[in-house]
PDBQT receptor file of N, H, CA, C and O in Angstrom, charges set to zero:
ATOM      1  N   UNK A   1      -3.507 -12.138  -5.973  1.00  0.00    +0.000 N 
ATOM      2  CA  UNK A   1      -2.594 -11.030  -5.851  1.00  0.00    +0.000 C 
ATOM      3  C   UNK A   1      -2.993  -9.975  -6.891  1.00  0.00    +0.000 C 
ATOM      4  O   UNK A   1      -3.250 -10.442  -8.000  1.00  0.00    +0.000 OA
ATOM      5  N   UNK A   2      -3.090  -8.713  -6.762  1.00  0.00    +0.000 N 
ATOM      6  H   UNK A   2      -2.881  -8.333  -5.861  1.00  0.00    +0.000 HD
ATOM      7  CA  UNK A   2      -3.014  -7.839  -7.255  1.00  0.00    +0.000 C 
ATOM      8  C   UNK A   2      -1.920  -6.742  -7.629  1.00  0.00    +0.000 C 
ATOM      9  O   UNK A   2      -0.956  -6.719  -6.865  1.00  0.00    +0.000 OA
ATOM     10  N   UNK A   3      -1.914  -6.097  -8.372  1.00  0.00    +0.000 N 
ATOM     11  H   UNK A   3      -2.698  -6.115  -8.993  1.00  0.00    +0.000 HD
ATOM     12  CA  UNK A   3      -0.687  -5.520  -8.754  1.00  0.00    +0.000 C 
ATOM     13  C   UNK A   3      -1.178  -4.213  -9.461  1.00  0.00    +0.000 C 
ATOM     14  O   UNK A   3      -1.729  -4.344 -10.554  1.00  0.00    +0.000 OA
ATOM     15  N   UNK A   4      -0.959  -2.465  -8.712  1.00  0.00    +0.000 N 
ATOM     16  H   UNK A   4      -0.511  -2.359  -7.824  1.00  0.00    +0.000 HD
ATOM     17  CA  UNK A   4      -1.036  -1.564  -9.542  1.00  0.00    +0.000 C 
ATOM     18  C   UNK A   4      -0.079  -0.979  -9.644  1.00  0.00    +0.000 C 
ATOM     19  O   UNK A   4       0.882  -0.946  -8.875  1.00  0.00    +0.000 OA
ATOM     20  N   UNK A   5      -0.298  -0.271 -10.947  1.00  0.00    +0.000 N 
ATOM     21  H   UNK A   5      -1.078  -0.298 -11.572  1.00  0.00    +0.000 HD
ATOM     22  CA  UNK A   5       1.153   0.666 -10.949  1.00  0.00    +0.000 C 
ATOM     23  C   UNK A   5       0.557   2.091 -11.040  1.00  0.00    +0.000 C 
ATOM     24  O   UNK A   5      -0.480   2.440 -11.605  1.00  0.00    +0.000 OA
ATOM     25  N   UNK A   6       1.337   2.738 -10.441  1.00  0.00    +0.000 N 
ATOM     26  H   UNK A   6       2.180   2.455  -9.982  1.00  0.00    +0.000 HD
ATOM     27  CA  UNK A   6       1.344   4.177 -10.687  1.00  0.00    +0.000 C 
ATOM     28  C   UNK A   6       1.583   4.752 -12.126  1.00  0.00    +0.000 C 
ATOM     29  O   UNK A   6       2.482   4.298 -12.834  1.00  0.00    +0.000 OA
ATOM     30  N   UNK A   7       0.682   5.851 -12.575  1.00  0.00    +0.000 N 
ATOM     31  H   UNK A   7      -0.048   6.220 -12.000  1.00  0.00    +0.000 HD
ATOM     32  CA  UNK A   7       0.645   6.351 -14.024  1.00  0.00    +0.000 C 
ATOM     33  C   UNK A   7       1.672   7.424 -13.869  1.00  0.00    +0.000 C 
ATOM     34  O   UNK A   7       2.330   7.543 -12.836  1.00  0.00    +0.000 OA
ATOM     35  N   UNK A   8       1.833   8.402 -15.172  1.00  0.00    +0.000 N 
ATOM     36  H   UNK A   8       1.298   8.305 -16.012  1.00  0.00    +0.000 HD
ATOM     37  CA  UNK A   8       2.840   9.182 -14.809  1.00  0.00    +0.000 C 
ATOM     38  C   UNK A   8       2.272  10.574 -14.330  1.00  0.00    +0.000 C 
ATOM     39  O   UNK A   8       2.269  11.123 -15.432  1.00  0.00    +0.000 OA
ATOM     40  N   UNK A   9       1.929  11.254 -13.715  1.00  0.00    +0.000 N 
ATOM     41  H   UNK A   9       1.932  10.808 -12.820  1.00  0.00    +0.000 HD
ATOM     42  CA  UNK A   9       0.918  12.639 -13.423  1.00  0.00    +0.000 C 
ATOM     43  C   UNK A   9       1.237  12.146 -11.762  1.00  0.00    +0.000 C 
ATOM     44  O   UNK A   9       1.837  12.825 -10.928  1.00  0.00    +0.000 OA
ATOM     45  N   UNK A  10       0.748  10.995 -11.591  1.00  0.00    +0.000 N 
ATOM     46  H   UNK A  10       0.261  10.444 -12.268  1.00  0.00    +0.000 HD
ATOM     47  CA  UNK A  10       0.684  10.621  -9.938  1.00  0.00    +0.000 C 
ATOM     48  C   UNK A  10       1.564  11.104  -8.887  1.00  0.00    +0.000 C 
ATOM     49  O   UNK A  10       2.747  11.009  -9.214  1.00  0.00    +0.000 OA
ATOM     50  N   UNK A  11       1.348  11.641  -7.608  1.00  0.00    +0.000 N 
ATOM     51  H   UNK A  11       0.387  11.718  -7.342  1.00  0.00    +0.000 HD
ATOM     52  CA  UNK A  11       2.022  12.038  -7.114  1.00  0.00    +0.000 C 
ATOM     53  C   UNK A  11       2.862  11.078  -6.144  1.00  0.00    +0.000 C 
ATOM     54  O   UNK A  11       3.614  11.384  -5.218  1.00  0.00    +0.000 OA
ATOM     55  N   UNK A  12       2.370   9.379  -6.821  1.00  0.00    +0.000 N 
ATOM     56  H   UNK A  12       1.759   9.131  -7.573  1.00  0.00    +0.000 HD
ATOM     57  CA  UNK A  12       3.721   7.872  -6.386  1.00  0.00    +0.000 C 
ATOM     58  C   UNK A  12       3.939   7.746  -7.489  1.00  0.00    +0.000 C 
ATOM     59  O   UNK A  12       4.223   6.550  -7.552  1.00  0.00    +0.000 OA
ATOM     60  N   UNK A  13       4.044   8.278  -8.813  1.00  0.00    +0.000 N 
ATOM     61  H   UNK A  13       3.813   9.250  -8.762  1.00  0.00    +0.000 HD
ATOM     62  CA  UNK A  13       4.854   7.905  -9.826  1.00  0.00    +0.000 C 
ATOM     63  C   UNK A  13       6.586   7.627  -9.697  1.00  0.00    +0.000 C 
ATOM     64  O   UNK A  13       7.224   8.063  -8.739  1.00  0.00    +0.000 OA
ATOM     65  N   UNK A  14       7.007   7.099 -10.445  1.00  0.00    +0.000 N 
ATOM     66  H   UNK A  14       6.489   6.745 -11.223  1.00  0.00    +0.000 HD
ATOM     67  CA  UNK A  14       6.714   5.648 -10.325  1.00  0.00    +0.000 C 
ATOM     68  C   UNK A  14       6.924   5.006  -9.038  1.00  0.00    +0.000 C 
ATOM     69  O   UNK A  14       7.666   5.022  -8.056  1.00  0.00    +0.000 OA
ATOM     70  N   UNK A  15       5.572   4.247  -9.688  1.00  0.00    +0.000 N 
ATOM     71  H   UNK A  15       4.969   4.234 -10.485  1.00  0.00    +0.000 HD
ATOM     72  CA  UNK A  15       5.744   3.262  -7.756  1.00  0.00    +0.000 C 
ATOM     73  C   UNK A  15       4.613   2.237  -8.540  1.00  0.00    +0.000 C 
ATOM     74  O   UNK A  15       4.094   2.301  -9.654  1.00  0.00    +0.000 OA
ATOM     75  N   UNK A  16       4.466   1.093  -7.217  1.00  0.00    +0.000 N 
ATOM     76  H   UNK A  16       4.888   1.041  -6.311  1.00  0.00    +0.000 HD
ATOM     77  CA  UNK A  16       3.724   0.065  -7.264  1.00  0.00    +0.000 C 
ATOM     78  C   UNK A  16       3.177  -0.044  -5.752  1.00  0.00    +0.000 C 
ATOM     79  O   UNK A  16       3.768   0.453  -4.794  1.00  0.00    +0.000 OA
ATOM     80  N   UNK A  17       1.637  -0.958  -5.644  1.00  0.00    +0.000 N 
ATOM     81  H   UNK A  17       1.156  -1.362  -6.423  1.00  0.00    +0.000 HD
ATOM     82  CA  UNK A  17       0.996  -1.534  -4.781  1.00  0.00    +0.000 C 
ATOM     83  C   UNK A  17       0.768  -2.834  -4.649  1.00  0.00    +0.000 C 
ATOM     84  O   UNK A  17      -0.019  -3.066  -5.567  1.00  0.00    +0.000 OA
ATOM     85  N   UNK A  18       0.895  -3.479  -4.281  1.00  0.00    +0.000 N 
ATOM     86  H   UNK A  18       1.534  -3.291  -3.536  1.00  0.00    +0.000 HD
ATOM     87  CA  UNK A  18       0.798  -5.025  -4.185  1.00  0.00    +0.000 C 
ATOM     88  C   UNK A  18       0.050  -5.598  -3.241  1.00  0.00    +0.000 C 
ATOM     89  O   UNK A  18       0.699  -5.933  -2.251  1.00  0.00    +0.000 OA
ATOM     90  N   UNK A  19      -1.414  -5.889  -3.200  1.00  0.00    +0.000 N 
ATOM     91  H   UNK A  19      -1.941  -5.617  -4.005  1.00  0.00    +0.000 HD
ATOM     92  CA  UNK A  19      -2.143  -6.838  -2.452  1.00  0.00    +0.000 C 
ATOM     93  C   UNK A  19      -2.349  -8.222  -2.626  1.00  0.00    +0.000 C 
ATOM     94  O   UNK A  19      -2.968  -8.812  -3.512  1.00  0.00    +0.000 OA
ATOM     95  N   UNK A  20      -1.642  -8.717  -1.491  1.00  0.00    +0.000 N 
ATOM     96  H   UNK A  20      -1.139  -8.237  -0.772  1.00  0.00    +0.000 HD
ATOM     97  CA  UNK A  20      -1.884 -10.242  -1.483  1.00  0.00    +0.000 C 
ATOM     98  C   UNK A  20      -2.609 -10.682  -0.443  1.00  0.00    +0.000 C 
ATOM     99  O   UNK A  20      -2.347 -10.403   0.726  1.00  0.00    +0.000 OA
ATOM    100  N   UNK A  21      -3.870 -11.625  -0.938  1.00  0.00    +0.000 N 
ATOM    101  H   UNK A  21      -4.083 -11.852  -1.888  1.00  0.00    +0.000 HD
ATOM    102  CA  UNK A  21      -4.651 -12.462   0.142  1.00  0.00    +0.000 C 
ATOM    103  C   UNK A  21      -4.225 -14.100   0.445  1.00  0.00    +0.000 C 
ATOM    104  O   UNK A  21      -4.076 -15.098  -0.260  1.00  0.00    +0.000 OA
ATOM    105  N   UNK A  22      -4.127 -13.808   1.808  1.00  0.00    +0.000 N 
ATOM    106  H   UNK A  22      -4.248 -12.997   2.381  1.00  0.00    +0.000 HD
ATOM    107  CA  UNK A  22      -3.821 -15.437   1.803  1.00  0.00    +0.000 C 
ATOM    108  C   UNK A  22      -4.794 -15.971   2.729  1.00  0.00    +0.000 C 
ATOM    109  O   UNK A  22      -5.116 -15.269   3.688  1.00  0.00    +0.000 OA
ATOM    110  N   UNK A  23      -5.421 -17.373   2.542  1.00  0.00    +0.000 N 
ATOM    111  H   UNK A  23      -5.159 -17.943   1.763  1.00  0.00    +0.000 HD
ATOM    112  CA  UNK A  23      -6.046 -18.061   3.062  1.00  0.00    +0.000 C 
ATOM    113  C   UNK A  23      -5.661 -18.606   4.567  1.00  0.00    +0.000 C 
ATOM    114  O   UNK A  23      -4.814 -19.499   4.583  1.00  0.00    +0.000 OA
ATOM    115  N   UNK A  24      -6.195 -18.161   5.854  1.00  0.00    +0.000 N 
ATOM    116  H   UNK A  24      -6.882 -17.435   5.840  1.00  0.00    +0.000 HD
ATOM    117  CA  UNK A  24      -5.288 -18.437   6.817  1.00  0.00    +0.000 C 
ATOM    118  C   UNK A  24      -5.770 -20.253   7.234  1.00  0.00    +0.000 C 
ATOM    119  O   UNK A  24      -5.184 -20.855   8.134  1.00  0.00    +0.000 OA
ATOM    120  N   UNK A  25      -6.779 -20.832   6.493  1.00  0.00    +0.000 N 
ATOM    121  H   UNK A  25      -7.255 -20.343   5.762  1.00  0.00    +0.000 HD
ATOM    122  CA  UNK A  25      -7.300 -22.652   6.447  1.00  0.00    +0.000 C 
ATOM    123  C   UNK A  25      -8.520 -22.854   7.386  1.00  0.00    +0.000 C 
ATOM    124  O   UNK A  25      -9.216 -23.858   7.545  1.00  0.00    +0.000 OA
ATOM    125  N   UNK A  26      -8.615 -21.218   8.159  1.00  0.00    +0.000 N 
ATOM    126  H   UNK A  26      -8.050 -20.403   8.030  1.00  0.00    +0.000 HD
ATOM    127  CA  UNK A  26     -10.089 -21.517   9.095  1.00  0.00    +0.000 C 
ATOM    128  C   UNK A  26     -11.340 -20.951   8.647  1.00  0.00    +0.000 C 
ATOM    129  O   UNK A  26     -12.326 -20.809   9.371  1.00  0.00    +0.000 OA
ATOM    130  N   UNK A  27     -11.266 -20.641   7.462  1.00  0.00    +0.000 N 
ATOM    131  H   UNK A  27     -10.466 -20.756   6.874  1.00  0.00    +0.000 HD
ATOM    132  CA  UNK A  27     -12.299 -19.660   6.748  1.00  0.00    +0.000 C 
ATOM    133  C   UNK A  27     -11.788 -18.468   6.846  1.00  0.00    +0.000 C 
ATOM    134  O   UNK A  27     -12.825 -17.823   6.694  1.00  0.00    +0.000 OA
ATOM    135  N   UNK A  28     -10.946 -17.662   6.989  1.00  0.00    +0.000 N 
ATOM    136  H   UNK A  28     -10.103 -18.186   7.113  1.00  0.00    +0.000 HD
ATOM    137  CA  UNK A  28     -10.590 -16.507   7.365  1.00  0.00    +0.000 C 
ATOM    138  C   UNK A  28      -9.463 -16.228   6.409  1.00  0.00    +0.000 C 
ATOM    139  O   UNK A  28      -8.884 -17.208   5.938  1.00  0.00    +0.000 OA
ATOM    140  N   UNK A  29      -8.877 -14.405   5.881  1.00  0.00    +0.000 N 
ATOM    141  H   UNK A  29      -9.347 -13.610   6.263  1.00  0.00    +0.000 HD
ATOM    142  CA  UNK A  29      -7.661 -14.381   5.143  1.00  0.00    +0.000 C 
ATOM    143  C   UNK A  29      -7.183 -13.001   5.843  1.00  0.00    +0.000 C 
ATOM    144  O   UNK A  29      -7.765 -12.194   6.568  1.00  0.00    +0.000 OA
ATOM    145  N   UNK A  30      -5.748 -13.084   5.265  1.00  0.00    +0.000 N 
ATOM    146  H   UNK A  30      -5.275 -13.739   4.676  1.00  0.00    +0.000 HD
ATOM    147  CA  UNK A  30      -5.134 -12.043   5.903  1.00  0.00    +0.000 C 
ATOM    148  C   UNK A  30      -4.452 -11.676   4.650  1.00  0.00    +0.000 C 
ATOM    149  O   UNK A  30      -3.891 -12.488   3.915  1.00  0.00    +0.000 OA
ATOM    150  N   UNK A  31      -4.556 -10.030   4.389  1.00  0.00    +0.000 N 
ATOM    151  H   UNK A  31      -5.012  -9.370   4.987  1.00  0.00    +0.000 HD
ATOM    152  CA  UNK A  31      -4.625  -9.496   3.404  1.00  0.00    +0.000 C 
ATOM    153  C   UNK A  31      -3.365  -8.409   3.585  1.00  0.00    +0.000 C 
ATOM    154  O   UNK A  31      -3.389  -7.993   4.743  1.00  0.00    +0.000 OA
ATOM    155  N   UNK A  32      -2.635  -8.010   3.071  1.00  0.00    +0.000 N 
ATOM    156  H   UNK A  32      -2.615  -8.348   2.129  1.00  0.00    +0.000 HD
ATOM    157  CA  UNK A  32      -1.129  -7.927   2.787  1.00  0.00    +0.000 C 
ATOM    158  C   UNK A  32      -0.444  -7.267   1.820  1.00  0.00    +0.000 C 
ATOM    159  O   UNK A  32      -0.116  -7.810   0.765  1.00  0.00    +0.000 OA
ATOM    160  N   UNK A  33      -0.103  -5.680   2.204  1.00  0.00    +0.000 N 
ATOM    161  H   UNK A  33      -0.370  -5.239   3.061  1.00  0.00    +0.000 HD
ATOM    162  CA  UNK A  33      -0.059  -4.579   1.401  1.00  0.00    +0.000 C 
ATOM    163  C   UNK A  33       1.171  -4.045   1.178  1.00  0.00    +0.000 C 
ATOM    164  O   UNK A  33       1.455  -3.120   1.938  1.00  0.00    +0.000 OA
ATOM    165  N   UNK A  34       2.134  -4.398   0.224  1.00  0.00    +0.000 N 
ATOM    166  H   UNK A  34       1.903  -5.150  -0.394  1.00  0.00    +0.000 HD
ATOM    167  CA  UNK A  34       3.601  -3.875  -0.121  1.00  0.00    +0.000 C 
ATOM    168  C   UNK A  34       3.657  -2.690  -1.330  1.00  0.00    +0.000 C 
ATOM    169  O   UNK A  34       3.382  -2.720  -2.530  1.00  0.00    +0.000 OA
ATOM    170  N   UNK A  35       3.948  -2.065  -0.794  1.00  0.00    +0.000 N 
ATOM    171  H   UNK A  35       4.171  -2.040   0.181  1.00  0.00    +0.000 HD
ATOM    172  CA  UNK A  35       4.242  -0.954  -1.931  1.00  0.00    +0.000 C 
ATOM    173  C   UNK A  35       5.694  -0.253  -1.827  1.00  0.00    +0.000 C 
ATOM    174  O   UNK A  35       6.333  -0.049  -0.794  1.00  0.00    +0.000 OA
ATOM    175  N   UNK A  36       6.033   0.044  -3.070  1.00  0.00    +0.000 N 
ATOM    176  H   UNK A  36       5.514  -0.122  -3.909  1.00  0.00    +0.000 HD
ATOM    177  CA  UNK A  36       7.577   0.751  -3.352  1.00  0.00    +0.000 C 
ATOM    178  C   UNK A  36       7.242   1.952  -4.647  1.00  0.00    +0.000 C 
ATOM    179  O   UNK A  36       6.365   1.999  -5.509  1.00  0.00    +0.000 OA
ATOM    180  N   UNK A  37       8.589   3.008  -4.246  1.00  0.00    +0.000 N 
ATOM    181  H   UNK A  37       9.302   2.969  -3.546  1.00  0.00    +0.000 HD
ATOM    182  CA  UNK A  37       8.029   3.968  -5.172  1.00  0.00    +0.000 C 
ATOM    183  C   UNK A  37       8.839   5.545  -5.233  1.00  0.00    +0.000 C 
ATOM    184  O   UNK A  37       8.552   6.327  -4.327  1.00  0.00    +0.000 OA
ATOM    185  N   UNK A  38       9.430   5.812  -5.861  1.00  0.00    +0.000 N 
ATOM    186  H   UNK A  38       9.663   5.176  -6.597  1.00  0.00    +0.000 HD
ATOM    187  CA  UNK A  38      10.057   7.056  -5.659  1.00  0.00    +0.000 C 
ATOM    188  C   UNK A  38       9.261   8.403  -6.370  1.00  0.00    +0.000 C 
ATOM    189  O   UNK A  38       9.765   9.392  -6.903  1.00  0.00    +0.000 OA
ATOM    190  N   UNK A  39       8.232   8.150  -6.226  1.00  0.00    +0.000 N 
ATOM    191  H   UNK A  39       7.822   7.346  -5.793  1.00  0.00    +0.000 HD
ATOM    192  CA  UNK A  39       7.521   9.934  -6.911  1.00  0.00    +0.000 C 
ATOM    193  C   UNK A  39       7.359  10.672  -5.513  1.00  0.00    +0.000 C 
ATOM    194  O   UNK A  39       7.358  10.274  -4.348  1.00  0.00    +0.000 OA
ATOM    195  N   UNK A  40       7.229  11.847  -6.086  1.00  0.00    +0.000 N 
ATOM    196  H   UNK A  40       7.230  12.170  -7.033  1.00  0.00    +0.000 HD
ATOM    197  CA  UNK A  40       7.704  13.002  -4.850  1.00  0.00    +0.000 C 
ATOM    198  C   UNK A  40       6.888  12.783  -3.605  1.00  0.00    +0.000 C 
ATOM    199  O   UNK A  40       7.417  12.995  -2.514  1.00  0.00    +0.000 OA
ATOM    200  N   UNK A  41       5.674  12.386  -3.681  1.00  0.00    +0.000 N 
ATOM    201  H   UNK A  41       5.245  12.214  -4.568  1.00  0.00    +0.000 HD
ATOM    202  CA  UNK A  41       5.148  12.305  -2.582  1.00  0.00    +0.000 C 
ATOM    203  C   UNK A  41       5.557  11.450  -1.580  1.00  0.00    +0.000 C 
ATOM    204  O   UNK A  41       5.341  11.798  -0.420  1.00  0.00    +0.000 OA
ATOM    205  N   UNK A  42       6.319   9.991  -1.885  1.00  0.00    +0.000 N 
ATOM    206  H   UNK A  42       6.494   9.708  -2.827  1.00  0.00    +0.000 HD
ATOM    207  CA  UNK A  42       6.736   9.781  -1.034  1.00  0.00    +0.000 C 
ATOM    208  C   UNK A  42       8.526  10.265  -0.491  1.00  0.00    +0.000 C 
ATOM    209  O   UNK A  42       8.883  10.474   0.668  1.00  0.00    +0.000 OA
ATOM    210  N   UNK A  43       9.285  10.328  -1.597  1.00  0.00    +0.000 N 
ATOM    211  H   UNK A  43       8.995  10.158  -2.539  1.00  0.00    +0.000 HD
ATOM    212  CA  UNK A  43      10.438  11.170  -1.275  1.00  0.00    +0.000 C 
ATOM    213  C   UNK A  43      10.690  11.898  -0.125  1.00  0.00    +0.000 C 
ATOM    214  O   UNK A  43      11.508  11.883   0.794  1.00  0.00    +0.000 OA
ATOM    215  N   UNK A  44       9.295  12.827  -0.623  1.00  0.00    +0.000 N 
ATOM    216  H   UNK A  44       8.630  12.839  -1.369  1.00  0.00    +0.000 HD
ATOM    217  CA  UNK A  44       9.151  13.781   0.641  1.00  0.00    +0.000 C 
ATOM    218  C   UNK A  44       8.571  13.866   1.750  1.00  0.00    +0.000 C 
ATOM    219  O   UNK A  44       7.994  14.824   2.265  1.00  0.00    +0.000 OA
ATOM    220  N   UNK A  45       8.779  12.576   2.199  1.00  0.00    +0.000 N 
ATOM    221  H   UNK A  45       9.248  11.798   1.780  1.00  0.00    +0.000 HD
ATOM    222  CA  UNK A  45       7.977  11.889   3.711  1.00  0.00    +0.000 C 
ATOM    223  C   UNK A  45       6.653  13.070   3.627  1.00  0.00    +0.000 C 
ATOM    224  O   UNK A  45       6.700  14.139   4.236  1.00  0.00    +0.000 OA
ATOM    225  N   UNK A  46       5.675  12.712   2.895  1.00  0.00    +0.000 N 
ATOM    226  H   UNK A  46       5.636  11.844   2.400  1.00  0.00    +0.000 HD
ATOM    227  CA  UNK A  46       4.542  14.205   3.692  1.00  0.00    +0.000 C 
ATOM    228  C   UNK A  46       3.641  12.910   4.254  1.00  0.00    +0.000 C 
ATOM    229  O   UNK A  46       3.397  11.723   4.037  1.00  0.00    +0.000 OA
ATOM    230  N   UNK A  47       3.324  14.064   5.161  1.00  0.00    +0.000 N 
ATOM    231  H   UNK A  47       3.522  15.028   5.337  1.00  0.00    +0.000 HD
ATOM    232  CA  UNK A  47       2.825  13.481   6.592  1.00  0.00    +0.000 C 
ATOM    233  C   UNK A  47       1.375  14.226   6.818  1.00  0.00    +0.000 C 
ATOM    234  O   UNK A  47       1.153  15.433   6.723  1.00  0.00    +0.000 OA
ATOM    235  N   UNK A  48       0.429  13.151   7.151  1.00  0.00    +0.000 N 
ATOM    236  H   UNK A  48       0.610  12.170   7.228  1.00  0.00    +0.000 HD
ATOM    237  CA  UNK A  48      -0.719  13.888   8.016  1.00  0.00    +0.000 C 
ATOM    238  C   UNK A  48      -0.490  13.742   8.911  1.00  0.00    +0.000 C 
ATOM    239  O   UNK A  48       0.676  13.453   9.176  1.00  0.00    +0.000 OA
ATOM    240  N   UNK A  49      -1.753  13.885  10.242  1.00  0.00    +0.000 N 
ATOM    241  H   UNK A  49      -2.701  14.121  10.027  1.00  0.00    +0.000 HD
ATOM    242  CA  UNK A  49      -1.395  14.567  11.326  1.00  0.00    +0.000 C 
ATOM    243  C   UNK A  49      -0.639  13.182  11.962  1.00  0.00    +0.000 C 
ATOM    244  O   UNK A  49       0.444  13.271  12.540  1.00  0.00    +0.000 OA
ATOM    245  N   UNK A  50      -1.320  11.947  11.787  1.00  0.00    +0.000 N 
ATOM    246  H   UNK A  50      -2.200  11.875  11.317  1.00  0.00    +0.000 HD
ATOM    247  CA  UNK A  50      -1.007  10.978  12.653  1.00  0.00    +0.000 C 
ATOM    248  C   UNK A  50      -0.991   9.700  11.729  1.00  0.00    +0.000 C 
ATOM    249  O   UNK A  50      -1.553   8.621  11.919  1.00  0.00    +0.000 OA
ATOM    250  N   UNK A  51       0.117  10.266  10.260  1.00  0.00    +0.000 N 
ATOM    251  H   UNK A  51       0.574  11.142  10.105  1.00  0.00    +0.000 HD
ATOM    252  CA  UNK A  51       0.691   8.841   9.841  1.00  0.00    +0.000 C 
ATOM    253  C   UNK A  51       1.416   9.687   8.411  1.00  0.00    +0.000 C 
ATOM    254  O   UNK A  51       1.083  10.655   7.727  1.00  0.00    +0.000 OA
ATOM    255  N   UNK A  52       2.475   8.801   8.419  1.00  0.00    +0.000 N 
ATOM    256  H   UNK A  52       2.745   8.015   8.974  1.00  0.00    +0.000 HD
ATOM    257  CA  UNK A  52       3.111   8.938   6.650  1.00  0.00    +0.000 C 
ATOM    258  C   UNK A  52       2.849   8.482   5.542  1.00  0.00    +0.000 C 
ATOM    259  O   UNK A  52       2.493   7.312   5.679  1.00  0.00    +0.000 OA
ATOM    260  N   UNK A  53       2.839   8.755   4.640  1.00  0.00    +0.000 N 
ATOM    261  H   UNK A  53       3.128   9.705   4.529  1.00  0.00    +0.000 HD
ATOM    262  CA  UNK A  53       2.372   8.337   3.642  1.00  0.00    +0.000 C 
ATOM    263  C   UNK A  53       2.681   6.626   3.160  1.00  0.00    +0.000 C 
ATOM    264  O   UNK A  53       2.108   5.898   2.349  1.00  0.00    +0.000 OA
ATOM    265  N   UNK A  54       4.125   6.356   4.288  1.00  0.00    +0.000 N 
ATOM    266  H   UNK A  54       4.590   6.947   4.947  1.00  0.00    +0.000 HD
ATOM    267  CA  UNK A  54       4.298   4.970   3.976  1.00  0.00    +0.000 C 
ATOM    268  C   UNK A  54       3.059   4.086   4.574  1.00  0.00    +0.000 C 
ATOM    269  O   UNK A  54       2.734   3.022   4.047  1.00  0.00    +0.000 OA
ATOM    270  N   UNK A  55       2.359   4.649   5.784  1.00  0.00    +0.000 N 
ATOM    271  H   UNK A  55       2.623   5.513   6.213  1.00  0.00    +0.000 HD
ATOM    272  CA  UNK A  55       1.584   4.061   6.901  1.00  0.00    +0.000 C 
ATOM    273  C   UNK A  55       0.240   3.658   6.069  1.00  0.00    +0.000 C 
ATOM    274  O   UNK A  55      -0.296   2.563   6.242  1.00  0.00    +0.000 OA
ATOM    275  N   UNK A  56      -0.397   4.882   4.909  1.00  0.00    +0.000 N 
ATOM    276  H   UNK A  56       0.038   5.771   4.767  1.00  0.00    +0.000 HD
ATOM    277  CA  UNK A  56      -1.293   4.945   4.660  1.00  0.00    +0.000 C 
ATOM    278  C   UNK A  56      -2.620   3.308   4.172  1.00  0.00    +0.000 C 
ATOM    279  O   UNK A  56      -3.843   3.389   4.055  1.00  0.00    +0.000 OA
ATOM    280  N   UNK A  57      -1.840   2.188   4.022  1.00  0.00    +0.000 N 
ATOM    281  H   UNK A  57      -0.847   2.121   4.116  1.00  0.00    +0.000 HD
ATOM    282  CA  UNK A  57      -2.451   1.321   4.170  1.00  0.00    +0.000 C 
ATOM    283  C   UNK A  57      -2.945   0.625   5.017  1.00  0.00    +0.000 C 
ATOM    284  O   UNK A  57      -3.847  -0.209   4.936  1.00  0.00    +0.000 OA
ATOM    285  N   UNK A  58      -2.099   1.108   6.202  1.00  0.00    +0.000 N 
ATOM    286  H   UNK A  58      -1.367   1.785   6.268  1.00  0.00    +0.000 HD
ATOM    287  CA  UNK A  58      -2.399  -0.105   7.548  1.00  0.00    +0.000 C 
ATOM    288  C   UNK A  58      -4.203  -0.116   8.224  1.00  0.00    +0.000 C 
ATOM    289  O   UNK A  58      -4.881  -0.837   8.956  1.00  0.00    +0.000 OA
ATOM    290  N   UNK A  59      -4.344   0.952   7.563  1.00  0.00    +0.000 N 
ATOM    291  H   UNK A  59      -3.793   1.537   6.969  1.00  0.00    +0.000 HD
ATOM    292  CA  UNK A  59      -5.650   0.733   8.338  1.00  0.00    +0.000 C 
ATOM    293  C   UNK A  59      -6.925  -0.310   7.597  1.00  0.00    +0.000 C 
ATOM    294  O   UNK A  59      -7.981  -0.589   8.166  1.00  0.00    +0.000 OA
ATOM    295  N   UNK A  60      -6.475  -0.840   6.042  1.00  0.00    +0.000 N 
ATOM    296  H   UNK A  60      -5.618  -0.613   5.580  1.00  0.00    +0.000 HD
ATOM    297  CA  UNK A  60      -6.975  -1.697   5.438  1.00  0.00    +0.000 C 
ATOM    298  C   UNK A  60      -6.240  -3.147   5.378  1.00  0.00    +0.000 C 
ATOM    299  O   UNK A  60      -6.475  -3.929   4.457  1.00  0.00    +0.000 OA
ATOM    300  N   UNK A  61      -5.339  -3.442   6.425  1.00  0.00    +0.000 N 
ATOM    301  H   UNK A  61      -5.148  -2.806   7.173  1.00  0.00    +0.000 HD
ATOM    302  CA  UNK A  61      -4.959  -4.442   6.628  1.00  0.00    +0.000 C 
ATOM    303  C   UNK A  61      -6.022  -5.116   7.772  1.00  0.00    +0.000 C 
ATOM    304  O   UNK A  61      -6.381  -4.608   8.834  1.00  0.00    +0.000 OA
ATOM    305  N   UNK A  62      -6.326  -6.169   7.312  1.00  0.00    +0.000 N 
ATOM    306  H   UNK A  62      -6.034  -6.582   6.449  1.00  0.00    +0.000 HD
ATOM    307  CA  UNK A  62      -7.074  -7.373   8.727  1.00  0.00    +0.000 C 
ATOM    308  C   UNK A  62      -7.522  -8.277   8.121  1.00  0.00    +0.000 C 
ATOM    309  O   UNK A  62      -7.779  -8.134   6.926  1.00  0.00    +0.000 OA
ATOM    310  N   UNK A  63      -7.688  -9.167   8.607  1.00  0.00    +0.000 N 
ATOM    311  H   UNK A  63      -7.479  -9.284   9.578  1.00  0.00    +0.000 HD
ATOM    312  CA  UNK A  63      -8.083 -10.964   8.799  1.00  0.00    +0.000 C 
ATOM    313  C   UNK A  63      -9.764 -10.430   9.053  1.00  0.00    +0.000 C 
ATOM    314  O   UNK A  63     -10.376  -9.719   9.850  1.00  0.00    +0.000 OA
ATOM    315  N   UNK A  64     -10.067 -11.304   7.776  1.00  0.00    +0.000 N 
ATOM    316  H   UNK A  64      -9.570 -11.882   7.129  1.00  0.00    +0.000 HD
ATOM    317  CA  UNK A  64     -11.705 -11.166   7.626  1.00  0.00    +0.000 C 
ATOM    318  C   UNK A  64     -12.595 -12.973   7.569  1.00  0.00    +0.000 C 
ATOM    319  O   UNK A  64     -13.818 -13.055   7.459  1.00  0.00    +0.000 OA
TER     320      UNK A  64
């Protein structure tokens, strides 16, 4: 498990990221991204064209 925190300048200050890998027992893991955080950027839902800033991990989620 990993654990970052947001510094203070950041635009997720304060906030956290949390990656956890878990072993799924076939050789393979599935990797698992929680984050919480009230700095303005997320407050202020900003959005690209085709995701929110909450979304912004999903595309580094998968079973490797």
């Amino acid at each position: 498990m990993v654990v970052n925190v947001t510094l203070p300048g950041h635009p997720l200050h304060p906030g956290i990221v949390v990656r956890q890998v878990t072993p799924n027992g076939n050789g393979t893991s599935t990797i698992t991204n929680y984050g919480e955080g009230i700095g303005w950027l997320q407050k202020n839902k900003w959005y690209t064209p085709d995701k929110t800033i909450n979304g912004v991990w999903t595309i580094q989620k998968s079973s490797n």
